[in-house]
N, C-alpha and C positions, 0 to 999 in steps of 0.2 A: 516290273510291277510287283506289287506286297497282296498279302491276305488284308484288304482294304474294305471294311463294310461298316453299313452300323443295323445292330437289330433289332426289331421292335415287338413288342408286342402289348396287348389292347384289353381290357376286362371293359365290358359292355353292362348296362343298366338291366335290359330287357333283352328280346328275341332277335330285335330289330338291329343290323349290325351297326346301323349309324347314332347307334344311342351309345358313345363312348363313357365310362365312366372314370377312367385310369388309363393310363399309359405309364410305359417303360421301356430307355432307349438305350445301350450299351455300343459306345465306339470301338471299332475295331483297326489298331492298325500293326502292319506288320505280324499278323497273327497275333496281337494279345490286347485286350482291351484296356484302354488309357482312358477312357473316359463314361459316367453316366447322367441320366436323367430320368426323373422322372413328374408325374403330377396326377392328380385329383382332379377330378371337371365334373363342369354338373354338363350334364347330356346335351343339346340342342332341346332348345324351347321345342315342348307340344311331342316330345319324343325323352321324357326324362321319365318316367314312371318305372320304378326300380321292381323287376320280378319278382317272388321269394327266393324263387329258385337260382336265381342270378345271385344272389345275396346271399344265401346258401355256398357259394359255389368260391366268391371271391372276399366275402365278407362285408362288403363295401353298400353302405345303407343312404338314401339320402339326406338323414339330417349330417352324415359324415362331410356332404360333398355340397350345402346348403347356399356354404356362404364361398365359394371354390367360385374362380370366374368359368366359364360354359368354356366350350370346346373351341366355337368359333374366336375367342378370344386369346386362347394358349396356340394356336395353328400354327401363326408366327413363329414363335418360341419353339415350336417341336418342328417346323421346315429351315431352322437357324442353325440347329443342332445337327440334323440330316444331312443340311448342304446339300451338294452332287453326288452325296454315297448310293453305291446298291442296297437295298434293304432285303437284308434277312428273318424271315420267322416260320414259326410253326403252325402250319396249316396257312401258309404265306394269304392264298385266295381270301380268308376273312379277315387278316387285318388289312390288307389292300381295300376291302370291299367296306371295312370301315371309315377309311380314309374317305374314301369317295362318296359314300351315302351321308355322310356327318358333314364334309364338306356342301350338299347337295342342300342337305335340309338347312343347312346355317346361311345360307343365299353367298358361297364365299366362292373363290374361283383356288386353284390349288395345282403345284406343277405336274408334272411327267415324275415316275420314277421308276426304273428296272429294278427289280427283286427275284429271288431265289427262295424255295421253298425246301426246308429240313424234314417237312413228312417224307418229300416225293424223294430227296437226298438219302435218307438214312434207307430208307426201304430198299435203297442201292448200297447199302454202305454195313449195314448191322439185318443178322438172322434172329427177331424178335419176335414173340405173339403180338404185340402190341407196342404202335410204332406213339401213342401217348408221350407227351413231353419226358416226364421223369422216369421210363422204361428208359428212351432212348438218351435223356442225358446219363443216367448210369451206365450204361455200356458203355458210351464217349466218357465218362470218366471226370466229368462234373456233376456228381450228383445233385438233386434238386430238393431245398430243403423246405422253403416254402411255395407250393405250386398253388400259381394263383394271385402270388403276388408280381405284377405287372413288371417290375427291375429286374426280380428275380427271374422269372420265366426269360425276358429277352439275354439275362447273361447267362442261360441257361444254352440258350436257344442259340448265342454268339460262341460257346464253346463247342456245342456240335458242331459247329461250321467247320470252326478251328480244327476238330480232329476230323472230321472229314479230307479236306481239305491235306493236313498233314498225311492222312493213310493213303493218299492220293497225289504225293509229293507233288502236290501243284503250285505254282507262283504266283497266283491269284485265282478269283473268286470266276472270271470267266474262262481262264485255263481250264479250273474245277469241270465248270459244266459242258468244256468240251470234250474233256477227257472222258466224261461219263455218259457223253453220245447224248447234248441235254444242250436246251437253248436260253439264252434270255428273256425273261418274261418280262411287258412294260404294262404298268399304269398308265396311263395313258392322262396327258393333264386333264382339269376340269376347268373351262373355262364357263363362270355363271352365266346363264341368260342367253346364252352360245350352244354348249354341247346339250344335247339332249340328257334326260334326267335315267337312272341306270334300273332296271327294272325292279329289285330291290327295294328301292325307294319311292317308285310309283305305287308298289302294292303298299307299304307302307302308310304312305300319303291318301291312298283307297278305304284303306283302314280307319284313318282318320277321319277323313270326313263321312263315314258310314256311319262311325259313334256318334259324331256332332249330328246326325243327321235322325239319334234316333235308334238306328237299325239295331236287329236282330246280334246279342252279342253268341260268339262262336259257344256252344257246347259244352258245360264243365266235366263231361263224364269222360272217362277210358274209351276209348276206342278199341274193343277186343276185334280180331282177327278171326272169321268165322271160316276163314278157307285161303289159301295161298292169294288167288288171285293168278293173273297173267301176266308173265315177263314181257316186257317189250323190249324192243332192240335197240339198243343204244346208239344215238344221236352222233356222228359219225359228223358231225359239224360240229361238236362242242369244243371248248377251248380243251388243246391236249396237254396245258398243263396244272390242268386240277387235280384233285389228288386222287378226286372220284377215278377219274378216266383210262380207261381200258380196265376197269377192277372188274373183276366177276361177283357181284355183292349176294347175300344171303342175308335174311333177316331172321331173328328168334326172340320169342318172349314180345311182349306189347309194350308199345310207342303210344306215343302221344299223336302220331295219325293212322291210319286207316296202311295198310303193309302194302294195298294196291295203289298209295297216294306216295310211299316210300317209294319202291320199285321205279313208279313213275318220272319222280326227281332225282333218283339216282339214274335211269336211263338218260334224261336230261341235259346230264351232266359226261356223259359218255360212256358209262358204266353196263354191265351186262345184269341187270336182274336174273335169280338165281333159286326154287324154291329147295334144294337139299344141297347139303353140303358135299361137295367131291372132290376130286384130285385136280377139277381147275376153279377151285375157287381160291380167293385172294382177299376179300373181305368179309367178314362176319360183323352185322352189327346187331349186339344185346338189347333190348328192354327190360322194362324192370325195375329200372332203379340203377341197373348197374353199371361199377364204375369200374375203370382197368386195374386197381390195385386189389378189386376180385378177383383178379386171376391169382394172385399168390395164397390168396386163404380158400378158393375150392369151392364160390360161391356163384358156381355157372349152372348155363343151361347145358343140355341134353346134346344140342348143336355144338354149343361151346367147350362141352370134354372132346367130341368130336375133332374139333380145330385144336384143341391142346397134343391128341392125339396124333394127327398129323401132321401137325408141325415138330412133336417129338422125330418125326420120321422122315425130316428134310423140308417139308412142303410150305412154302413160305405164306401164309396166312395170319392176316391183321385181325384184330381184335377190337370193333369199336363202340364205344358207349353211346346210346341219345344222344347225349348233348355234344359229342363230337362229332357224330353224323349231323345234328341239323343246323351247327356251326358250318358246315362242309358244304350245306344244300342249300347255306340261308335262310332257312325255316327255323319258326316260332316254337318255343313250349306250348303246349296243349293250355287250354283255358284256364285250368283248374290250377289251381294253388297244392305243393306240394305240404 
């Protein structure tokens, strides 16, 4: 067996994961990539409304993608290119979870696929504040030069594997994950009008017809944080290979929901809610605005010199933005327009 995979990864319109706007595919074979792809799509009809903040983030606006055929029509063309590979990405759980809810809303049926995840990898692999794509391809030694861009990110995302993978003298991609005491994770196909519809995309679809219906739209204000709130204990049923799962999470600075609504869905998700930061904790995640290449200019919170501090001192603590926590939890941006 070879270093065999190919990897993907997704820039999304909106909050909703199944509003894909871009993709990027990088083949992997024998440890080195021989092949890519990539493409533009306008989102699934009635789920295309492009965020600022999305647009902010990847650039990507919808007069760009106007005349692009929708997602349900490229599916083809990107299950052609994937074949029988395992699929590798970052933060694996939400491009999986794109597949599946884009698949769901476009009325399409879409196969099975095993994937591996390079958050939950490298966290095994590299001693970093922040397991963010372009921290962790610099350590593996592909640096990242534009992040954000959907080819780029997945060949990003296919060299970590690769050096994983090699620091782990492993022969392939399930060797890897045996060796590192770690299992395969499957997608599981979707067959339309057959499998039930993925909770995701039910809320989303609640969404929908709440607007058509009229209703009450969500809130454009901050949600400040008037007091910690209560940890609950983590959901001990959740899938154990999120990225959430068994993390001790702590939150600092304001989100765009409510810290007792955070807490909540990271317990969810198998995680320990956490209201200070200690010697077990393992995630921190910022509000604010902030992004992980704040760590290198000093533009943290109070918590977060804290975790700088500790981690100067061995303690393995991640470092995560909004938008990569509620990529993680499948949660929306806040109402309001940045």
């Amino acid at each position: 067996m070879a270093i065999d995979f190919t990897a993907i990864d997704f820039e999304t319109a909106n909050g909703f994961r199944g509003s894909p706007c871009s993709v990027g595919l990088s083949k992997v074979r024998g440890g080195r990539i021989i092949e890519e792809a990539s493409w533009l799509m306008r989102p699934p009809e009635g789920f295309d409304q492009f965020d600022p903040r999305n647009v902010q983030i990847h650039g990507i606006t919808a007069g760009m993608v106007a005349a692009k055929p929708r997602f349900g029509e490229l599916f083809a063309d990107m299950a052609d290119f994937i074949g029988t590979d395992m699929l590798v990405a970052h933060n694996a759980a939400f491009d999986m979870g794109v597949i599946r809810s884009a698949l769901e809303v476009s009325e399409l049926s879409g196969p099975a696929y095993d994937y591996a995840c390079t958050v939950i990898l490298s966290r095994r692999s590299y001693s970093l504040v922040s397991y963010s794509l372009p921290f962790v391809a610099e350590a593996a030694g592909v640096p990242l030069l534009n992040h954000h861009d959907a080819v780029a990110d997945a060949r990003a995302c296919a060299g970590i594997m690769i050096d994983i993978a090699s620091r782990n003298t492993a022969g392939s991609i399930p060797d890897l994950l045996t060796a590192m005491q770690m299992r395969t994770t499957r997608l599981e196909a979707y067959i339309h009008g057959t499998a039930a519809v993925s909770k995701p995309t039910r809320t989303a679809l609640e969404r929908q017809e709440l607007g058509s219906a009229g209703g009450a739209a969500p809130s454009s204000a901050w949600t400040y944080w008037p007091d910690e709130g209560s940890n609950p204990e983590p959901n001990q049923d959740a899938d154990d290979s999120h990225p959430l799962y068994g993390q001790t999470v702590v939150f600092t600075g304001n989100l765009g929901l409510s810290r007792q609504e955070a807490k909540n869905r990271a317990a969810e998700l198998g995680a320990r809610p956490a209201s200070n930061v200690t010697r077990k904790t393992t995630v921190l995640v910022v509000g604010d605005g902030f992004v992980a290449s704040d760590l290198k200019s000093g533009r943290v919170t109070a918590k977060a010199h804290k975790v700088l501090q500790l981690h100067g001192k061995g303690q393995q603590i991640e470092v995560l933005s909004e938008g990569e926590f509620l990529q993680m939890i499948g949660g929306r941006w806040p109402a309001h327009s940045a």
